[in-house]
C-alpha positions in Angstrom: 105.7 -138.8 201.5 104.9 -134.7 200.6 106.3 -132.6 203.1 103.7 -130.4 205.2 103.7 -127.1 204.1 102.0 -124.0 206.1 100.7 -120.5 205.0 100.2 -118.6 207.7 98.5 -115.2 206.7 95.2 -113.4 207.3 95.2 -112.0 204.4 93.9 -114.2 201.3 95.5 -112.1 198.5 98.8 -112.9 200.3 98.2 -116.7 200.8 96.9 -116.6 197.0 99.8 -115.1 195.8 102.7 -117.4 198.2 100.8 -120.4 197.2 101.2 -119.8 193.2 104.7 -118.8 193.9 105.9 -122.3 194.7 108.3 -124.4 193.0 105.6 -126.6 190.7 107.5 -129.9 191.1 108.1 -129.4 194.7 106.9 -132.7 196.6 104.6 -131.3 199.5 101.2 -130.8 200.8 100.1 -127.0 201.5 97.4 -126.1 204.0 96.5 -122.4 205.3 96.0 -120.7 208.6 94.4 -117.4 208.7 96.1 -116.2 211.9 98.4 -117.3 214.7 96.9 -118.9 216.3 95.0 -121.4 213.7 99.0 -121.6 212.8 100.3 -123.0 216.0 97.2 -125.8 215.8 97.9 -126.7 212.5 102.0 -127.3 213.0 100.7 -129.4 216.5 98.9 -131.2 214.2 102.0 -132.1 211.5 100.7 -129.8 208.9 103.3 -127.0 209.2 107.4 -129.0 208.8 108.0 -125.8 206.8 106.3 -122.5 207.9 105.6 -119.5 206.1 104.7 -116.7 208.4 103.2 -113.5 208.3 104.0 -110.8 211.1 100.7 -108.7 211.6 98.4 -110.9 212.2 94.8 -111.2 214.5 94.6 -113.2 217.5 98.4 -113.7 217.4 100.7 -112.0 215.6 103.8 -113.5 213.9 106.3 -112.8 216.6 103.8 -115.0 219.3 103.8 -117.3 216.8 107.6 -117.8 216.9 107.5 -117.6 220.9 105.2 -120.4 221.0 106.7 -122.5 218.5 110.6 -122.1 220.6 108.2 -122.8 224.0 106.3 -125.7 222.7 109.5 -127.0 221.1 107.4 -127.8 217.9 109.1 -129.0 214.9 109.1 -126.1 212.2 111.3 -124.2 209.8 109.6 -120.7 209.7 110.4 -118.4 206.7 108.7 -114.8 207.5 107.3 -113.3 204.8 106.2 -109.7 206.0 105.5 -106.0 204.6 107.3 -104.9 207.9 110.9 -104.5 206.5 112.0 -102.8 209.2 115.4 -103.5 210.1 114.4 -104.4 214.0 111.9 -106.9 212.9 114.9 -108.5 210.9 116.2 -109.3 213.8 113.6 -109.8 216.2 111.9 -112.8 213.7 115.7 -114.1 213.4 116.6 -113.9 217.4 113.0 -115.5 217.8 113.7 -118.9 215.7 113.1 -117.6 211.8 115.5 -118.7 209.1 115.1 -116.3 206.9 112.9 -113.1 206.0 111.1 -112.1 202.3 109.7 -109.0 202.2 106.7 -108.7 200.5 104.7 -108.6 197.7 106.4 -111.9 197.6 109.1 -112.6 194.3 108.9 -116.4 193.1 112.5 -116.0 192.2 113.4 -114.8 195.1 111.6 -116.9 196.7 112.6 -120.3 194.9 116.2 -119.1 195.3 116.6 -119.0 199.4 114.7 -122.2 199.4 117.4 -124.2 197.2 120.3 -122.2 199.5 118.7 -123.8 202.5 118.6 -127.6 201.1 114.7 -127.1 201.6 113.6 -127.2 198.1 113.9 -130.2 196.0 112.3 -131.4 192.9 109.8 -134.1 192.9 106.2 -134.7 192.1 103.7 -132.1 191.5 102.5 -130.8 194.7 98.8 -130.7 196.4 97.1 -128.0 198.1 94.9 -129.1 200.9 92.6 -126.2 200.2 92.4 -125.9 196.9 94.2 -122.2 196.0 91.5 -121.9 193.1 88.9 -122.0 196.1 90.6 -118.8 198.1 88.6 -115.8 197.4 90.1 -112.4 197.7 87.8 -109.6 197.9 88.5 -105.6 197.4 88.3 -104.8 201.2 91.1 -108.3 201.9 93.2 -107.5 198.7 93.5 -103.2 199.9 94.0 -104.6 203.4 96.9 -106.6 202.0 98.4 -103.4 199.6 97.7 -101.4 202.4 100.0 -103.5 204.9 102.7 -103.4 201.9 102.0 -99.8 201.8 102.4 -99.6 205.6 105.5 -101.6 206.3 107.4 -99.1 203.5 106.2 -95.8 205.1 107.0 -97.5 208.6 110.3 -98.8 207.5 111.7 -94.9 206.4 110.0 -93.7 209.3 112.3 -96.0 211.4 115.7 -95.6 209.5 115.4 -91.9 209.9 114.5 -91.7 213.4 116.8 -94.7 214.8 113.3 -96.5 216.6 111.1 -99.1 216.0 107.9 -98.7 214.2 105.0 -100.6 215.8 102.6 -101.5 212.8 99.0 -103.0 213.3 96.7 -104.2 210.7 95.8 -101.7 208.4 91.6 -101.5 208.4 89.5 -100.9 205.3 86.0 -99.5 205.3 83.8 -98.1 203.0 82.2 -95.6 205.0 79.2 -93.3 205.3 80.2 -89.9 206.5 78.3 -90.8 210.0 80.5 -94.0 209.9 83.6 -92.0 209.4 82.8 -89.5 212.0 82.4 -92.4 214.6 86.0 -93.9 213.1 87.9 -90.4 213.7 86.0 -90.2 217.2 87.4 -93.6 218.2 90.7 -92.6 217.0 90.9 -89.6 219.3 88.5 -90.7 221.9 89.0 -87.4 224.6 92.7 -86.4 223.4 93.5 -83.0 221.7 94.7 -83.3 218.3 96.3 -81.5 215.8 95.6 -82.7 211.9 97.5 -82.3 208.5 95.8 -82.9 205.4 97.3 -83.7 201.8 95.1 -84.4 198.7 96.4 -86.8 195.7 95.2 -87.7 192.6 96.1 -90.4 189.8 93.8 -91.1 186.7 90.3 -92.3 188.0 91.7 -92.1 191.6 91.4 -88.9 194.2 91.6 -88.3 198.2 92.8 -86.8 201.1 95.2 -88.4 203.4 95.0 -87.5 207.0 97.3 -87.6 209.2 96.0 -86.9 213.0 98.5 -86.3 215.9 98.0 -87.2 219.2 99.3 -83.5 221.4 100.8 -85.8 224.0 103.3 -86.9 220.8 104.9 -83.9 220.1 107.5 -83.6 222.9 109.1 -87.0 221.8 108.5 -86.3 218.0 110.7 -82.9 218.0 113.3 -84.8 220.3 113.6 -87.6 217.6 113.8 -85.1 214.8 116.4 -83.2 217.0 114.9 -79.8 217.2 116.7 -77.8 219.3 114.5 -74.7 219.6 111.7 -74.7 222.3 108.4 -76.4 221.6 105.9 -74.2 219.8 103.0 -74.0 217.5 105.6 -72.5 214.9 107.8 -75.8 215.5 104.8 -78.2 216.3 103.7 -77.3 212.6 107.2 -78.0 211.3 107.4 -81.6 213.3 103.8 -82.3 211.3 105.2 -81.7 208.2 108.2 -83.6 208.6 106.2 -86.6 209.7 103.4 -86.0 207.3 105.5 -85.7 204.8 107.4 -89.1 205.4 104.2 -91.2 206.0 102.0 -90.2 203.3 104.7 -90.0 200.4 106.0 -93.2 201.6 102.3 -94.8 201.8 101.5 -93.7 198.0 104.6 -95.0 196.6 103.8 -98.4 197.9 100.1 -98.6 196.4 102.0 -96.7 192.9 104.2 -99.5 193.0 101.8 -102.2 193.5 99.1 -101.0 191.6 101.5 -100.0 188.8 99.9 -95.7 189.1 101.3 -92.6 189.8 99.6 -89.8 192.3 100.6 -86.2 192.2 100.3 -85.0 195.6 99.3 -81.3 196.7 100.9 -79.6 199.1 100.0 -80.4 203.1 97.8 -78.2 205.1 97.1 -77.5 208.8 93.9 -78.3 209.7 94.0 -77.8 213.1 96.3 -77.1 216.3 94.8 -78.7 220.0 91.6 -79.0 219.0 88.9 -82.2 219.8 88.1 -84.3 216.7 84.7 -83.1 216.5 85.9 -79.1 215.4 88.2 -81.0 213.2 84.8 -83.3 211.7 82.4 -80.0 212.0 84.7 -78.3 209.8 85.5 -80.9 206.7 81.6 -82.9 207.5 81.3 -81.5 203.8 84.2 -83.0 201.9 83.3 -86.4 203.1 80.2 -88.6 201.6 80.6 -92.1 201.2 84.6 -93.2 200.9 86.9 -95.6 200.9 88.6 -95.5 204.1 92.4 -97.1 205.1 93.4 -96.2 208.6 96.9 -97.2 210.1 97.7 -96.2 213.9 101.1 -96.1 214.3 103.1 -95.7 217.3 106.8 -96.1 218.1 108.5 -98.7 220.7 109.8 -97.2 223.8 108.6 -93.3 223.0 105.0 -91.8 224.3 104.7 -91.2 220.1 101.0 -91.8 218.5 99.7 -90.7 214.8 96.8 -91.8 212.6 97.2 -91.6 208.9 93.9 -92.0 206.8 93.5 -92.3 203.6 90.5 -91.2 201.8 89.4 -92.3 198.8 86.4 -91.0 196.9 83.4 -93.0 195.7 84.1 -92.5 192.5 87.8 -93.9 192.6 86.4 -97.4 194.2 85.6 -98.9 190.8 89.2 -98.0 189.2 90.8 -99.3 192.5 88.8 -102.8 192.0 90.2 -103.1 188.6 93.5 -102.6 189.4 93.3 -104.7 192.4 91.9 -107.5 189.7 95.5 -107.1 188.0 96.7 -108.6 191.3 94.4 -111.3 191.2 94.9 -112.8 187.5 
């Protein structure tokens, strides 16, 4: 009898891309979830003896996942595969039930290698997909979700190491926006809270933007603490604090689309956009830089600290057709 065999990710590039990177004369039956929850219904229902997980997830997340599966006392060996390489989600997934952790974009050696160390993987017949992965179609907006979430998990991860904390990471979201759709994104971001903003162009060959990178004020007392500052808290030092974090979250966030994509961006050099100001002076004064774009936004926040930033990356119009073939290199 094939053993069951569960992909739990809500992003189809990423179950794409585990299912091909199974052992081909592994004896099991694969089936998907799309998110946690679908996940916990499919192991209830026998379809999961072996569990690869994803961390950020919709309607639950990877760590609920775990929870539920030690609550329920279900029977599954759960192998996280994650962009979040953080250090404390090594050890979270692992205190929480996981066997082991593969860091994403996922490595069939690697892969095929901590499933022989564990006894899991033996050879036998050909296996079978229960949804065929021919059938699972990966668009641009899912496959720059996924890159972005790679992307993300890096940036996070250095973030982290440097500051001694724990990155909290959502789901990166990808929009191609209007420039009265992005006004209403940065106006969500914000809501009533003063901001200050940092701005850094890049450009590659076919490829230009702007990342963004908006700061919460409330943040700044706990960022300069965490980047022990010693001096008292000013505009002069609130500047340096953006740059420090800018600096780490953008350069961090293009390496890991370089490396994927297989490009290389030349960044220019950051800029202040604004100091306690409402998002709408910040919109009113860049309204003309922005037409239709590619949008990635990532809130990120930090475990235990009153710490919240926004990094956007803005992609022009033009760049959308070279990022869709390069995504296609993902795909083949």
């Amino acid at each position: 009898m094939s053993l069951p065999v569960l992909i739990c990710d809500d992003s189809a590039l990423a179950r794409k891309s585990i299912a091909r990177s199974l052992p081909k004369d592994w004896d099991i039956s694969v089936s998907f979830a799309e998110n946690g929850q679908q996940g916990i219904e499919a192991i209830q229902q026998g379809k999961g003896d072996i569990v690869f997980l994803d961390l950020n997830m919709p309607v639950m997340d990877g760590y609920q996942v775990l929870e539920a599966i030690c609550q329920q006392d279900l029977n599954a060996i759960v192998i996280v595969i994650s962009g979040d390489i953080q250090p404390e989600a090594h050890k979270k997934v692992r205190e929480l039930g996981a066997i082991d952790f593969i860091q994403k974009p996922i490595n069939q050696e690697e892969l095929i290698s901590l499933l022989a160390s564990y006894g899991i993987y033996k050879t036998g017949c050909h296996h079978s997909l229960d949804t065929e992965e021919s059938s699972i179609s990966v668009g641009l907006r899912d496959a720059m979700q996924e890159v972005s979430n790679i992307a993300m998990g890096r940036a996070g991860d250095l973030l982290a190491r440097l500051l001694d904390v724990f990155v909290l990471l959502p789901i990166p979201n990808v929009n191609t926006l209007e420039t009265s759709e992005l006004h209403m994104a940065l106006t969500s971001i914000a809501n009533d809270d003063s901001i200050s903003a940092v701005s850094q162009g890049f450009i590659s060959s076919g490829i230009s933007g702007e990342a963004l990178i908006i700061f919460h004020d409330s943040s700044f007392k706990d960022m300069a603490k965490l980047l022990k500052y010693k001096e008292e808290l000013d505009d002069h030092i609130e500047i340096e604090v953006m740059n420090d974090i800018s600096n780490i979250l953008i350069g961090a966030f293009l390496n890991g689309l370089s490396d994927q994509l297989d490009i290389h961006f030349s960044q220019g050099q950051p800029s202040v956009l604004g100091q306690h100001c409402r998002v709408e002076e910040l919109i009113q004064d860049r309204q003309s830089h922005w037409q239709k774009t590619l949008a990635i936004e990532v809130n990120y926040s930090i475990d235990n600290y009153n710490i919240k930033c926004d990094l956007l990356l803005l992609f022009t119009e033009d760049s959308i057709d070279t990022l869709t073939n390069k995504i296609g290199y993902l795909l083949n």
